[in-house]
DSSP file (Angstrom, degrees, kcal/mol; ACC not computed):
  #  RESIDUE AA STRUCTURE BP1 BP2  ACC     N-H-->O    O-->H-N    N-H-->O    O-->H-N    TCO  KAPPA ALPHA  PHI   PSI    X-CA   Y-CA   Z-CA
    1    1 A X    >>        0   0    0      0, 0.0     3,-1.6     0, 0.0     4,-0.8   0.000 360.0 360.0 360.0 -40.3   -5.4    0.6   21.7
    2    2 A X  G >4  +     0   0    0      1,-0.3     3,-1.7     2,-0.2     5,-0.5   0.973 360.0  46.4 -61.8 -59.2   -2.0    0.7   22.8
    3    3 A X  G 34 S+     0   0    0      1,-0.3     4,-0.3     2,-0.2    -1,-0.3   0.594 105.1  59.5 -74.6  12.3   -1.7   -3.2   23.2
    4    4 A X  G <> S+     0   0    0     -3,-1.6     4,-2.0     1,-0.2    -1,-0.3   0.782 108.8  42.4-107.9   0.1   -3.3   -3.9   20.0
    5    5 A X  T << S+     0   0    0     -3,-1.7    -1,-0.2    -4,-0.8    -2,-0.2  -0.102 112.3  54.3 -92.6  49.1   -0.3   -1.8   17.9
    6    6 A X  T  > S+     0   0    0     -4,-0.1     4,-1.2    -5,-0.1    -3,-0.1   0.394 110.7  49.9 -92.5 -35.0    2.4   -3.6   20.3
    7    7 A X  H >> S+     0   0    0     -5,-0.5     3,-3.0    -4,-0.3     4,-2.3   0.980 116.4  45.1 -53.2 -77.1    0.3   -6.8   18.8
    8    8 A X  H 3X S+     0   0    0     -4,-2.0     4,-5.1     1,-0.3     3,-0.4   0.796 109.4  42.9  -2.4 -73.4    1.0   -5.2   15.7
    9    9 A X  H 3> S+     0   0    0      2,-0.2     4,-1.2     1,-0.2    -1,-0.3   0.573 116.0  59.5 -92.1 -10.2    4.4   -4.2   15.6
   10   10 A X  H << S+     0   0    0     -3,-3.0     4,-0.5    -4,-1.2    -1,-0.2   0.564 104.4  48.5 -84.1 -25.5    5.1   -7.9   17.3
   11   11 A X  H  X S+     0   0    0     -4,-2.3     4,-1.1    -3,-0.4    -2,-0.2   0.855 116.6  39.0 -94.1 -36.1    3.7   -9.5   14.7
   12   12 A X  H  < S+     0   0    0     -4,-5.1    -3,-0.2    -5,-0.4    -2,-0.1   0.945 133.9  25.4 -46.6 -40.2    5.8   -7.4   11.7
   13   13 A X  T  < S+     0   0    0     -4,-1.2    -3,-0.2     1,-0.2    -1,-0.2   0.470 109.6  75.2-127.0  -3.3    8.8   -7.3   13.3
   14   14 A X  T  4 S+     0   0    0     -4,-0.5    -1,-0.2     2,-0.1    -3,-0.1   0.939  88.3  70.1 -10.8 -76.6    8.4  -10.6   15.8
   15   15 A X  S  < S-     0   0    0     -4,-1.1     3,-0.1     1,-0.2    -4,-0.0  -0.253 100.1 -93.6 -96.0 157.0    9.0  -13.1   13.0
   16   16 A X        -     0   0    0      1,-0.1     2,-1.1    -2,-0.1     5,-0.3  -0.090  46.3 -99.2 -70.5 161.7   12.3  -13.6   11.3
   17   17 A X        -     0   0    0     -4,-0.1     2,-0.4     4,-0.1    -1,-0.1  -0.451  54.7-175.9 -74.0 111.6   12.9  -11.5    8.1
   18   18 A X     >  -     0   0    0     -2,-1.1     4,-0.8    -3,-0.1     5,-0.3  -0.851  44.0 -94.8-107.3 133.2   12.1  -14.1    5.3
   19   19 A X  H  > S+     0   0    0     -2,-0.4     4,-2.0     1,-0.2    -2,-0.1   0.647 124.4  56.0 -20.3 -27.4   12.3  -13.9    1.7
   20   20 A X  H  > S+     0   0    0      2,-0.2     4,-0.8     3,-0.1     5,-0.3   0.936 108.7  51.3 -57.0 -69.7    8.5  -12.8    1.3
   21   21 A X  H >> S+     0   0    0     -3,-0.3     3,-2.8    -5,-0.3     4,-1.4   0.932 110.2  47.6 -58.9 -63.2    9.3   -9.9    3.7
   22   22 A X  H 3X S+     0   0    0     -4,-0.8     4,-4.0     1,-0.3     5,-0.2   0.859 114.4  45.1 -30.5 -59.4   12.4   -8.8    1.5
   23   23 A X  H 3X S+     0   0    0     -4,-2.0     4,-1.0    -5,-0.3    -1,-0.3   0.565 114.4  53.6 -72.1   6.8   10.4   -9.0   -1.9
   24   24 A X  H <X S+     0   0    0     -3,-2.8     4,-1.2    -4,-0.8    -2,-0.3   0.685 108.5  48.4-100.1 -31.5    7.8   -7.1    0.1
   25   25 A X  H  X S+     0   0    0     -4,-1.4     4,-2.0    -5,-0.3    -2,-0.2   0.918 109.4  48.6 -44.6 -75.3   10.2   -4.8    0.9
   26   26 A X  H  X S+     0   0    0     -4,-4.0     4,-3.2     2,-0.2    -2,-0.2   0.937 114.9  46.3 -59.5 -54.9   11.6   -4.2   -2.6
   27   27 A X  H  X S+     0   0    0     -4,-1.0     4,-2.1     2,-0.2     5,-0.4   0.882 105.9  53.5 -53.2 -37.8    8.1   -3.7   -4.1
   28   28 A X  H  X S+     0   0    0     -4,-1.2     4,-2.9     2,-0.2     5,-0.2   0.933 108.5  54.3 -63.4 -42.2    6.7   -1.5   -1.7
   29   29 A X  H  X S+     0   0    0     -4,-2.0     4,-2.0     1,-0.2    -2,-0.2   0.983 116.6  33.8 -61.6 -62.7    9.7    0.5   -2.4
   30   30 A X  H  < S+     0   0    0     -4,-3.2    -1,-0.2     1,-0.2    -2,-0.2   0.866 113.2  64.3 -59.5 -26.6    9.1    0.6   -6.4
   31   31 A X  H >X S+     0   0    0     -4,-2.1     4,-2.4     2,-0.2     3,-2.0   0.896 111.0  33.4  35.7 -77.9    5.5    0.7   -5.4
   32   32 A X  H 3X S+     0   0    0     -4,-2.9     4,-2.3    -5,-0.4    -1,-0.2   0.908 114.4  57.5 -69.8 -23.6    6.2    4.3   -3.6
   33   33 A X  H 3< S+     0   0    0     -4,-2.0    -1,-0.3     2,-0.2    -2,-0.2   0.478 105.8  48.5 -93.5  -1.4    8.6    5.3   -6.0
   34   34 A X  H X>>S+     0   0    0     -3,-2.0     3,-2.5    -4,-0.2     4,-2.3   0.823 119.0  40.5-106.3 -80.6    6.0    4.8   -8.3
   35   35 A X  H 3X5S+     0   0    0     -4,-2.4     4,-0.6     1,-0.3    -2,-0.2   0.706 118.7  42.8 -20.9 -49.2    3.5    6.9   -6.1
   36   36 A X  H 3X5S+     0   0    0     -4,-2.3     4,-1.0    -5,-0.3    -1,-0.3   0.476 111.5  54.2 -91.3  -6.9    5.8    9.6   -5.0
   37   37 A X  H <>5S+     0   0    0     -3,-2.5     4,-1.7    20,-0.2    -2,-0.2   0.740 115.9  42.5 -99.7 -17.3    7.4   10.1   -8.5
   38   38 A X  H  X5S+     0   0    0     -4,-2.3     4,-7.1    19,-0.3    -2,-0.1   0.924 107.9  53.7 -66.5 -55.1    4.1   10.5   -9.7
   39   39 A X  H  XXS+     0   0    0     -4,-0.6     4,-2.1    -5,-0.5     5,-0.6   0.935 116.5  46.9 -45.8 -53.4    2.7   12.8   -6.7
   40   40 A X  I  X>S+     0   0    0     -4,-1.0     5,-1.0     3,-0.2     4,-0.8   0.956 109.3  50.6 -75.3 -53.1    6.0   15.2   -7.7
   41   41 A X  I  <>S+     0   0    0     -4,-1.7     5,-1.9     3,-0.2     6,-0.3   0.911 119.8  36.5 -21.2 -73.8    5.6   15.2  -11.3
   42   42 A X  I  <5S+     0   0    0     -4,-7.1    -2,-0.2     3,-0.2    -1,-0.1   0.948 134.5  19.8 -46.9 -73.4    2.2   16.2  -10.9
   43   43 A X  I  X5S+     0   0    0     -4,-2.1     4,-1.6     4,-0.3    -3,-0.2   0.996 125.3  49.0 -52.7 -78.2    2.4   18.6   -7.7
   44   44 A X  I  <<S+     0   0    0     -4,-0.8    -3,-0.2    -5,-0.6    -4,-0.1   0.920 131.4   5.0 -20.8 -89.0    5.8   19.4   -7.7
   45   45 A X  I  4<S+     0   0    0     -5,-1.0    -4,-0.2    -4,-0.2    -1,-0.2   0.947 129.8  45.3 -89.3 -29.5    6.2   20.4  -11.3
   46   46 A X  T  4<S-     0   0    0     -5,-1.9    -3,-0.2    -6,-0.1    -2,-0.2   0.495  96.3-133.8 -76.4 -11.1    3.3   20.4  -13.1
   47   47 A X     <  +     0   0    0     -4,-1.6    -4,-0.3    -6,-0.3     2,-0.2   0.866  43.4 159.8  66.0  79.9    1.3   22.4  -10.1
   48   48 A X        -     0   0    0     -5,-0.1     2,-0.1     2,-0.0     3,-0.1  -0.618  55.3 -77.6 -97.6-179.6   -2.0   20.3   -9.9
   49   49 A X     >  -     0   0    0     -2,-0.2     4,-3.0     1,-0.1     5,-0.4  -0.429  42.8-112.7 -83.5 157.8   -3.6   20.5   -7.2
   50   50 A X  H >> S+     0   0    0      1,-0.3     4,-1.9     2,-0.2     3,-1.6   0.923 110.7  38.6 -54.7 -69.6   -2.4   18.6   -4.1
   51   51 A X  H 3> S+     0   0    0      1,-0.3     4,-1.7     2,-0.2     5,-0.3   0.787 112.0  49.0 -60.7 -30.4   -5.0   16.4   -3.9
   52   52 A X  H 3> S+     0   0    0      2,-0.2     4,-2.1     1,-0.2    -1,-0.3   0.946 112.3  58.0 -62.7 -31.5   -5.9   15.5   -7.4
   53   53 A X  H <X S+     0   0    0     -4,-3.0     4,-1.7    -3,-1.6    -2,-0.2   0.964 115.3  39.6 -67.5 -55.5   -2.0   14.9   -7.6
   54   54 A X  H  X S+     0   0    0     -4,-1.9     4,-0.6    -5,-0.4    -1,-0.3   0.626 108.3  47.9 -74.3  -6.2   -2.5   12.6   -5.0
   55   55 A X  H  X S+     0   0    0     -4,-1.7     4,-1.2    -3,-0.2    -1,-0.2   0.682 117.5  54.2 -84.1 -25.2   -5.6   10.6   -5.4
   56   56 A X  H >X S+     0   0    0     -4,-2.1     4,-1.4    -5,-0.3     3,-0.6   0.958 111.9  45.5 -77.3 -75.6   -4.0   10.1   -9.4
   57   57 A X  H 3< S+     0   0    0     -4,-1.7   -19,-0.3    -5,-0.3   -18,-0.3   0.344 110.9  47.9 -28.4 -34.1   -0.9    8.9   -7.7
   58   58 A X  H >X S+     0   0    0     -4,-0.6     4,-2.2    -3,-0.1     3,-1.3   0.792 115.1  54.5 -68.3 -59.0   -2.6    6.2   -4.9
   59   59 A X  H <X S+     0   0    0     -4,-1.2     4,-0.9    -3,-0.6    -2,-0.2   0.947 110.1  36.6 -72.8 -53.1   -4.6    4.9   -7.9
   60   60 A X  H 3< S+     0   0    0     -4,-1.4     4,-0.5     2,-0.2    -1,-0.3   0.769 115.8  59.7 -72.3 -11.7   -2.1    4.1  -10.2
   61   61 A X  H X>>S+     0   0    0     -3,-1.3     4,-3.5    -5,-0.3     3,-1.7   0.956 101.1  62.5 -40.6 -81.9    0.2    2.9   -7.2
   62   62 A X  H 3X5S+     0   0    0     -4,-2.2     4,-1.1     2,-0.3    -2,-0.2   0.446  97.2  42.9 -33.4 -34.1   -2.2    0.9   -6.7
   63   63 A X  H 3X5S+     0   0    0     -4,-0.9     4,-1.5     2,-0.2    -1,-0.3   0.446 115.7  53.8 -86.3 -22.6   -2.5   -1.5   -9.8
   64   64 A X  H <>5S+     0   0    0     -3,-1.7     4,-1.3    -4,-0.5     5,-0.3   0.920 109.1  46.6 -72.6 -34.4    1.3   -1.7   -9.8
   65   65 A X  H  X5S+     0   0    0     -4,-3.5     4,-1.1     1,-0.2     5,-0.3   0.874 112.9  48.9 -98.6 -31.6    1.2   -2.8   -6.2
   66   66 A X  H  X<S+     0   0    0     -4,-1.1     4,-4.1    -5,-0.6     5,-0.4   1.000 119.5  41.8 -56.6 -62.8   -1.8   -5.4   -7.1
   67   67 A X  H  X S+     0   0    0     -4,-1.5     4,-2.8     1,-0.2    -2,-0.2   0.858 118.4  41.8 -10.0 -76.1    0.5   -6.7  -10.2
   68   68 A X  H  <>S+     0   0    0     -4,-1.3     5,-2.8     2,-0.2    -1,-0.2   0.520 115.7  50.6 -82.9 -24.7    3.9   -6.7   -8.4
   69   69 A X  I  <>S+     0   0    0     -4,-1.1     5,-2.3    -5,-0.3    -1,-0.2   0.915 112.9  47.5 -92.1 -36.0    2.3   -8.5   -4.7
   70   70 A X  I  <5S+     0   0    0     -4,-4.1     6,-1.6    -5,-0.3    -2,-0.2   0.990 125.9  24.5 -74.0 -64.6    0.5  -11.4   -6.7
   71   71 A X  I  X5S+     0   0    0     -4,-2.8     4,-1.1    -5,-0.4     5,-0.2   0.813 134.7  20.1 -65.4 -80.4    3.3  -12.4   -8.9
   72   72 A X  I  45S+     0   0    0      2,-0.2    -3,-0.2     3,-0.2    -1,-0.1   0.725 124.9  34.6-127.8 -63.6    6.5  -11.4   -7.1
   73   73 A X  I  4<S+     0   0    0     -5,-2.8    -4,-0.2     1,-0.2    -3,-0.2   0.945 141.2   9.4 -90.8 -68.4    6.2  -10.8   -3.4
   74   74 A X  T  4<S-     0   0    0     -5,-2.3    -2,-0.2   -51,-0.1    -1,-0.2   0.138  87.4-142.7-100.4   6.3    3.4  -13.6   -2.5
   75   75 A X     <  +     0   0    0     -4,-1.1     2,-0.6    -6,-0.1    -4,-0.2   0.780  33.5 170.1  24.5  67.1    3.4  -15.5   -6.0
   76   76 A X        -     0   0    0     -6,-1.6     2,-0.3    -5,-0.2    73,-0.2  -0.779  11.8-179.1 -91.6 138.1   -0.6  -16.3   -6.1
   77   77 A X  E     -A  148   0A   0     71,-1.3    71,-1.6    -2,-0.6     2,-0.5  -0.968  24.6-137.3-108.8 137.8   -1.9  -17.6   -9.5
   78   78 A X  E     -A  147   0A   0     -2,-0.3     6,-0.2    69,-0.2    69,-0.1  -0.913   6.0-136.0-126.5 154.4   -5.2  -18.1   -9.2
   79   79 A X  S    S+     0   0    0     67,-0.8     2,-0.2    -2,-0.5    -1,-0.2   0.848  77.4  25.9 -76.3 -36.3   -7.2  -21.1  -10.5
   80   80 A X  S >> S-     0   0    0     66,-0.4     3,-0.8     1,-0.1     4,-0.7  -0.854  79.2-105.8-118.9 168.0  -10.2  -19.5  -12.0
   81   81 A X  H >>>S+     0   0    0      1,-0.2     4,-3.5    -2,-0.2     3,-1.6   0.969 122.2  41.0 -35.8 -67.1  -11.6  -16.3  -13.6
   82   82 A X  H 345S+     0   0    0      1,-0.2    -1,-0.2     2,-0.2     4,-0.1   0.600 104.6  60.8 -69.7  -6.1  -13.6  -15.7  -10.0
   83   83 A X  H <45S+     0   0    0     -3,-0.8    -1,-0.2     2,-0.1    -2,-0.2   0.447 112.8  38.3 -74.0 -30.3  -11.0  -16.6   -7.8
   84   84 A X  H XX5S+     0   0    0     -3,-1.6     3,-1.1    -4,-0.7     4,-0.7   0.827 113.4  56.3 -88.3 -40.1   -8.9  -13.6   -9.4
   85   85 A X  H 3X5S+     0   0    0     -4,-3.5     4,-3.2     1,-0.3     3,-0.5   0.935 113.1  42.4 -51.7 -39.8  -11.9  -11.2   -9.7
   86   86 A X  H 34<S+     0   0    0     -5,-0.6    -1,-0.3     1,-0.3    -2,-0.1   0.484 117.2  42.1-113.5  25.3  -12.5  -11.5   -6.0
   87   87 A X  H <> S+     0   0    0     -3,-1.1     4,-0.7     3,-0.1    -1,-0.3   0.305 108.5  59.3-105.9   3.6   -9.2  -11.4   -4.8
   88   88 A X  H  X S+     0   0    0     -4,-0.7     4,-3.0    -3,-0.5     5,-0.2   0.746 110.3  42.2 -95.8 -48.4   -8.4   -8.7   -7.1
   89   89 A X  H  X S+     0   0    0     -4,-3.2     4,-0.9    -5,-0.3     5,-0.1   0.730 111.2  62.5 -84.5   0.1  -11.5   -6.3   -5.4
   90   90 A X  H >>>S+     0   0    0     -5,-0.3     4,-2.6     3,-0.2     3,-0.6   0.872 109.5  39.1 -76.9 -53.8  -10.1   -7.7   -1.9
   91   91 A X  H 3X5S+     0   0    0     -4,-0.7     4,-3.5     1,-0.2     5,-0.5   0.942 116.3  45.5 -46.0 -75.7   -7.3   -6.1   -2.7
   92   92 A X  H 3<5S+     0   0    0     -4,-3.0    -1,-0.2     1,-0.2    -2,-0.2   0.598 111.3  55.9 -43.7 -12.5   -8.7   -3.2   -4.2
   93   93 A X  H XX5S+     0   0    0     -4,-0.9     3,-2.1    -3,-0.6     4,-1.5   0.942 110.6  49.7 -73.6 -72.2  -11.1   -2.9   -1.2
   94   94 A X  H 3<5S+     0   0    0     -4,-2.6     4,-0.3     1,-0.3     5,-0.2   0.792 106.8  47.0 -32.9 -46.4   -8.1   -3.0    0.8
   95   95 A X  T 3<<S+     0   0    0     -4,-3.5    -1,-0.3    -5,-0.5    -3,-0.1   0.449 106.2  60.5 -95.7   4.7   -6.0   -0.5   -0.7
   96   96 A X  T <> S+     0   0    0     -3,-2.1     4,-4.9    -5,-0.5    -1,-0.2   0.768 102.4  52.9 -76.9 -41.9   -9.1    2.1   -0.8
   97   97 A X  H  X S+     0   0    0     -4,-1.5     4,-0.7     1,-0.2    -2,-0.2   0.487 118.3  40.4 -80.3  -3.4   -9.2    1.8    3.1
   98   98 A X  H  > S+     0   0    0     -4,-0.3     4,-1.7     2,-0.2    -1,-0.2   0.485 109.6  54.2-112.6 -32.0   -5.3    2.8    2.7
   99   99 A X  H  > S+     0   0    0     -5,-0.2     4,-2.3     2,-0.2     5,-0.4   0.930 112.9  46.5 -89.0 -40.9   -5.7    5.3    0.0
  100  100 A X  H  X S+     0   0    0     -4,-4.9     4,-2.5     2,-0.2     5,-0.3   0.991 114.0  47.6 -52.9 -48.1   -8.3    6.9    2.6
  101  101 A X  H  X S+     0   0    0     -4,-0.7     4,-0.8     1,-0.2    -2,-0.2   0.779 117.1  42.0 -43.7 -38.6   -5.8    6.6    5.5
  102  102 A X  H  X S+     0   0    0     -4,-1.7     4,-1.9     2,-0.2     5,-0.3   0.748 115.6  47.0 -89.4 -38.0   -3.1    8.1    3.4
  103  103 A X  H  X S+     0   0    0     -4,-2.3     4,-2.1    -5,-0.2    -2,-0.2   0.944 117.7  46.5 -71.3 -45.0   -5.3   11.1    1.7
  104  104 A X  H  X S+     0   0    0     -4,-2.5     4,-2.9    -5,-0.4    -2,-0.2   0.970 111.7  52.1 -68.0 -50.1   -6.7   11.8    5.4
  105  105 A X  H  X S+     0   0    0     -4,-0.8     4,-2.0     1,-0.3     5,-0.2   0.979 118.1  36.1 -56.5 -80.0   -2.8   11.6    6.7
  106  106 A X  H  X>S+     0   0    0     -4,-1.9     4,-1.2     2,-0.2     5,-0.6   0.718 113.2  58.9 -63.7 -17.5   -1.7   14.2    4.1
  107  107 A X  I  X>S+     0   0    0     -4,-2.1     4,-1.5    -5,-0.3     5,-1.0   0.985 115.8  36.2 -64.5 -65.4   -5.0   16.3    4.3
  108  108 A X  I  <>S+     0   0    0     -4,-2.9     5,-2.4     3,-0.2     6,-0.4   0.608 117.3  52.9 -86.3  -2.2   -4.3   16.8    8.1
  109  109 A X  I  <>S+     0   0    0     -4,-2.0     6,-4.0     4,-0.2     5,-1.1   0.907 127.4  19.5 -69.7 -33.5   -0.1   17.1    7.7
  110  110 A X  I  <5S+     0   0    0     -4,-1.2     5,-0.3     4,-0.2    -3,-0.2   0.953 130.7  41.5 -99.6 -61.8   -0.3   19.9    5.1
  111  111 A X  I  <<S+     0   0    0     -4,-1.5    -3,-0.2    -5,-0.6    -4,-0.1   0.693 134.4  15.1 -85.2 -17.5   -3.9   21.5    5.3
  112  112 A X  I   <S+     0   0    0     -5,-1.0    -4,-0.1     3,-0.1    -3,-0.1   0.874 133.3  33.6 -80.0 -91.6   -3.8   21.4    9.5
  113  113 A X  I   <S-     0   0    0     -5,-2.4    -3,-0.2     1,-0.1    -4,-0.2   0.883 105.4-123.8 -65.7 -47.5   -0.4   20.9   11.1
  114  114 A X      < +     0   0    0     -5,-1.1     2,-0.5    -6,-0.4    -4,-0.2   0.801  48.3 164.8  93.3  39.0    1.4   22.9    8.0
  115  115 A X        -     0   0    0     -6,-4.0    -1,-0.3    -5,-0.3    -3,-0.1  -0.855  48.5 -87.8-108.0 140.0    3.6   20.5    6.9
  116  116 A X     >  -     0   0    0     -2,-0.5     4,-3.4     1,-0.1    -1,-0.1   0.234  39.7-129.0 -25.5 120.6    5.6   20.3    3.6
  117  117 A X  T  4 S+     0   0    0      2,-0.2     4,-0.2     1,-0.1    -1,-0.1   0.538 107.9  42.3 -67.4   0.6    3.3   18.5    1.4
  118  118 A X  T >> S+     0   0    0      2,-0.1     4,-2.0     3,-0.1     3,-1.4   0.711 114.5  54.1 -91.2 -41.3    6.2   15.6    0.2
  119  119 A X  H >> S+     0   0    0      1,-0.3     3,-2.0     2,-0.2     4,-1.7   0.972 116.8  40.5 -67.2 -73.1    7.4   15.4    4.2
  120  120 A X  H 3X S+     0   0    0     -4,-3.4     4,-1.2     1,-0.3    -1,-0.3   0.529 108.9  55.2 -15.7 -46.6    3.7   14.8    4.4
  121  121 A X  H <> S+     0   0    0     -3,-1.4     4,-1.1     2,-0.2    -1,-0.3   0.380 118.0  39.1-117.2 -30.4    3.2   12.5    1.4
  122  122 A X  H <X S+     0   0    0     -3,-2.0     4,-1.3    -4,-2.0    -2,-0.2   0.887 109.5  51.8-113.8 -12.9    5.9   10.3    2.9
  123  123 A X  H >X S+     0   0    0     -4,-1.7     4,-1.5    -5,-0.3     3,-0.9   0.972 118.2  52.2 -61.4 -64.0    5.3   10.2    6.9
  124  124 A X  H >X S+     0   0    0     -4,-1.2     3,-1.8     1,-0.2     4,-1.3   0.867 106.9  46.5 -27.3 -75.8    1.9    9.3    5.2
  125  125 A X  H 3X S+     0   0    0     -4,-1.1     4,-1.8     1,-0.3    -1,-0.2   0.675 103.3  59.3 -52.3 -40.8    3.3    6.5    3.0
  126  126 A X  H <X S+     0   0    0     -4,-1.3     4,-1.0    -3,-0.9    -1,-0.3   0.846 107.8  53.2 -81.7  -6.1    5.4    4.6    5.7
  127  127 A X  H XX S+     0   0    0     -3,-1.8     3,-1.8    -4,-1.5     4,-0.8   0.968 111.3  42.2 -52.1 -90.9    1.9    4.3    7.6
  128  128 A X  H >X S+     0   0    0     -4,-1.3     4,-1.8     1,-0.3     3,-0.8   0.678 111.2  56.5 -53.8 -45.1    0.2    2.8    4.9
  129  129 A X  H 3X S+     0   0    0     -4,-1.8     4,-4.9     1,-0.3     3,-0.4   0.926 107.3  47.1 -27.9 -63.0    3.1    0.5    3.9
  130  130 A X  H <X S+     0   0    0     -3,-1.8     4,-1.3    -4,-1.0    -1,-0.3   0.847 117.5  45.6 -59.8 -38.7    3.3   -1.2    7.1
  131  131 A X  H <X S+     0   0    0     -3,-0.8     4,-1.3    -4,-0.8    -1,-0.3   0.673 106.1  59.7 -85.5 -23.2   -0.6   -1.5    6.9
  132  132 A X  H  X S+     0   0    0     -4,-1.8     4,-4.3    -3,-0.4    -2,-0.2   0.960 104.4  53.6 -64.7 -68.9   -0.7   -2.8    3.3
  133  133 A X  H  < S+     0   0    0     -4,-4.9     5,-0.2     1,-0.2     4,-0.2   0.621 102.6  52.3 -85.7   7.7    1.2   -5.4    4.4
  134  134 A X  H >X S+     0   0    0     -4,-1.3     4,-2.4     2,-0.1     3,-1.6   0.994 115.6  41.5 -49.8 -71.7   -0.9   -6.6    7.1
  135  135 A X  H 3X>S+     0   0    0     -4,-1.3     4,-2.5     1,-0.3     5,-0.8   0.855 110.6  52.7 -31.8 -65.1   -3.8   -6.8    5.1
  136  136 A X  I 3<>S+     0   0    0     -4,-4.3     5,-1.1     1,-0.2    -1,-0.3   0.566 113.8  37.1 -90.3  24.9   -2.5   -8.1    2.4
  137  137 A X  I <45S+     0   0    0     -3,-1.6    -2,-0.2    -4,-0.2    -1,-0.2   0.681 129.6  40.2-113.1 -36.9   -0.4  -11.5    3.8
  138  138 A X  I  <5S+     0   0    0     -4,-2.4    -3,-0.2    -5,-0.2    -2,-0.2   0.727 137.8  11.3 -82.7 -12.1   -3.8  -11.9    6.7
  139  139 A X  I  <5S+     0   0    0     -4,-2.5     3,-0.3    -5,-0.2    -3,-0.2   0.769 129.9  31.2-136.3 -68.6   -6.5  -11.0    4.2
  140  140 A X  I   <S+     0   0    0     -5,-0.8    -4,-0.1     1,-0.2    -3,-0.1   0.878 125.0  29.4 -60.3 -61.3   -5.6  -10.7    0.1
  141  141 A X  S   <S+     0   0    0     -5,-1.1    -1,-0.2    -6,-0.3     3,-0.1   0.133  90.7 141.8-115.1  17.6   -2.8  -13.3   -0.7
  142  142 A X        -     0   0    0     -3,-0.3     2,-0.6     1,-0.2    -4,-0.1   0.044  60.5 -98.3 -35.7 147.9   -3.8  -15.9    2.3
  143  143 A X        +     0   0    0     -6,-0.1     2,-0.3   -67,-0.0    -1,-0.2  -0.818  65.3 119.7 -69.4 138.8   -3.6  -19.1    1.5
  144  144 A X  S >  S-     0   0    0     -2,-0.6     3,-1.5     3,-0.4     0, 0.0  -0.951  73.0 -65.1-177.2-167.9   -6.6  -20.9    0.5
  145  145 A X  T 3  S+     0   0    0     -2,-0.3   -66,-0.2     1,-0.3     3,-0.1   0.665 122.4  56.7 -84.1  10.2   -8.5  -22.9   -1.8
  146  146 A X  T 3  S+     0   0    0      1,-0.1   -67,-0.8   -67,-0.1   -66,-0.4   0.717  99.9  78.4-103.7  -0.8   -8.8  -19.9   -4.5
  147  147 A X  E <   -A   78   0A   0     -3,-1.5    -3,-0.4   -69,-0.1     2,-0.2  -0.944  65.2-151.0-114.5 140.8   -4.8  -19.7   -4.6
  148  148 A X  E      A   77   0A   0    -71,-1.6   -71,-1.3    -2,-0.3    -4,-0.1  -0.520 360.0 360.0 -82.5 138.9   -2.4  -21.7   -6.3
  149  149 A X              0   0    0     -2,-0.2   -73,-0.2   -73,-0.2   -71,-0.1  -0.099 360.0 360.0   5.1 360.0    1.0  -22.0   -4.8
């Protein structure tokens, strides 16, 4: 396990820092801020419960992050209707297997260890970043014959 995050952490931080990685950078950032401003508004002030505040908060993350990754950080267009539908539920497949990681992450910071649920919510959140963007330059935004330039 160890040598496959050194693989990991060799391959993010390996290669030089490119324009891709920058706008990947800057979105993930509105992307959380989008996530975490939600997560506080809910929790924070409005008192919902943690989790509903957060599973509302992943989900609508989430459809900016779909938005904001195709055009702006990886510029896909894709050539047909079915060539976006099924890169659109790769994504959203993806970022389900992240929205568990991150709900699990804050289940065991705050409801376990007994840590501040936003110190939670954001230890959480630089996991899943880093993991987002694995996935989505190896798996989602690849190049191939269903993406346009």
């Amino acid at each position: 396990m160890v040598s496959w995050i050194r693989k990991i952490i060799k391959y993010v931080l390996g290669k030089d820092i490119g324009s891709e990685t920058i706008r990947y950078i800057i979105v993930g950032g509105l992307t959380t801020l989008v996530n975490y401003g939600l997560f506080e508004l809910m929790h924070g002030i409005m008192k919902i419960d943690v989790t509903v505040s957060n599973v509302t908060s992943i989900s609508v993350s989430v459809l900016f992050a779909y938005a904001a990754n195709k055009l702006v950080v990886f510029r896909r267009h894709s050539d047909s209707f079915s060539a976006l539908v099924i890169e659109f539920c790769k994504f959203v497949g993806s970022r389900l297997f992240t929205m568990a990681l991150e709900i699990g992450a804050v289940y065991l910071f705050f409801n376990i260890l007994g840590m501040d649920a936003r110190l939670g919510k954001i230890v959480a959140q630089v996991i899943v970043i880093i993991v987002n963007y694995i996935i989505s330059k190896a798996i989602v935004f690849r190049n191939d014959e269903n993406s346009g330039p």
